[in-house]
C-alpha positions in Angstrom: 0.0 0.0 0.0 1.3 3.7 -1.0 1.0 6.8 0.7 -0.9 8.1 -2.3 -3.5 5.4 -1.9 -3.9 5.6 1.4 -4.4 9.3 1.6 -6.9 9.0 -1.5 -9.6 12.0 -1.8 -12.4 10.2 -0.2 -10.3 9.0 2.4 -9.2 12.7 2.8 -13.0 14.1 2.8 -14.3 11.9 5.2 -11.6 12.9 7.7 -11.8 16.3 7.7 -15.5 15.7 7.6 -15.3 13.6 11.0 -14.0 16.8 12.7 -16.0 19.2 14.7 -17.2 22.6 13.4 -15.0 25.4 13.9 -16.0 27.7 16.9 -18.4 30.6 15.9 -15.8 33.2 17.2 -13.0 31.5 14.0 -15.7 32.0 11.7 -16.4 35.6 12.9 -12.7 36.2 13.1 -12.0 34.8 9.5 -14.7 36.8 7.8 -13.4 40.1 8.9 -10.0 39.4 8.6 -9.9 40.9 4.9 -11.3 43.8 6.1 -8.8 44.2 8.6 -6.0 43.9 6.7 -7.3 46.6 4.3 -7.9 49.1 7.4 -4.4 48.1 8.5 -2.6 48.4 5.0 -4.2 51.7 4.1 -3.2 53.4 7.5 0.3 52.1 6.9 -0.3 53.9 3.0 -1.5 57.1 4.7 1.7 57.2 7.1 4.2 56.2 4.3 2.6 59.2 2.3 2.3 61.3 5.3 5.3 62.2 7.6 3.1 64.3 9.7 0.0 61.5 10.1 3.2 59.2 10.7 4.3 61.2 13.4 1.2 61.0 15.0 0.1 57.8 15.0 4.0 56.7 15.5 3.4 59.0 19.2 -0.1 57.0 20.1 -0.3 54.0 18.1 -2.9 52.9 20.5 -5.1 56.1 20.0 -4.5 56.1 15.9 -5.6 52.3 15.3 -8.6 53.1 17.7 -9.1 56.4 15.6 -9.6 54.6 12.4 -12.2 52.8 14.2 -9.9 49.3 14.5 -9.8 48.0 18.0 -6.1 48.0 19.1 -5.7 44.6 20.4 -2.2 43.5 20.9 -1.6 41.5 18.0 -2.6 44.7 15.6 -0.6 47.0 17.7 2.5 44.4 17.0 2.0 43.6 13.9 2.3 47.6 12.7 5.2 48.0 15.0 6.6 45.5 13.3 5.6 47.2 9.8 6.6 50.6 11.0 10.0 49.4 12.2 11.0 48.0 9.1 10.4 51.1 7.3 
């Protein structure tokens, strides 16, 4: 017996149908994730474009994600440290 036929599509669709449903609060997370990342990217545009906006939201990250009406959690606030530090 192969790997390939023992891993075959059916085999494969009635595994990953065996497992639970993902939590309700994934799902919520996963749909607004694109929208996220489209808040995130074009307040990263506006302070590439923008040395005074930069400045500001540089000074109170906190208070410019909250601004643009994007709850600073941790994870956001890191991940545009992280994209404003590379800069």
């Amino acid at each position: 017996m192969t790997l390939r036929s023992q891993y075959d599509s059916e085999r494969l669709a009635a595994l990953i149908g065996a497992l639970p449903a993902a939590p309700p609060a994934w799902i919520a997370a996963a749909q607004e994730l694109p929208t996220a990342r489209r808040e995130l990217d074009d307040l990263v545009a506006r302070a590439e474009a923008d040395a005074e906006f930069r400045a500001r939201v540089i000074d109170d990250l906190e208070a410019a994600v909250a601004a643009e009406g994007i709850e600073p959690s941790p994870p956001i606030l890191a991940a545009l440290r992280e994209r404003f530090a590379s800069d």
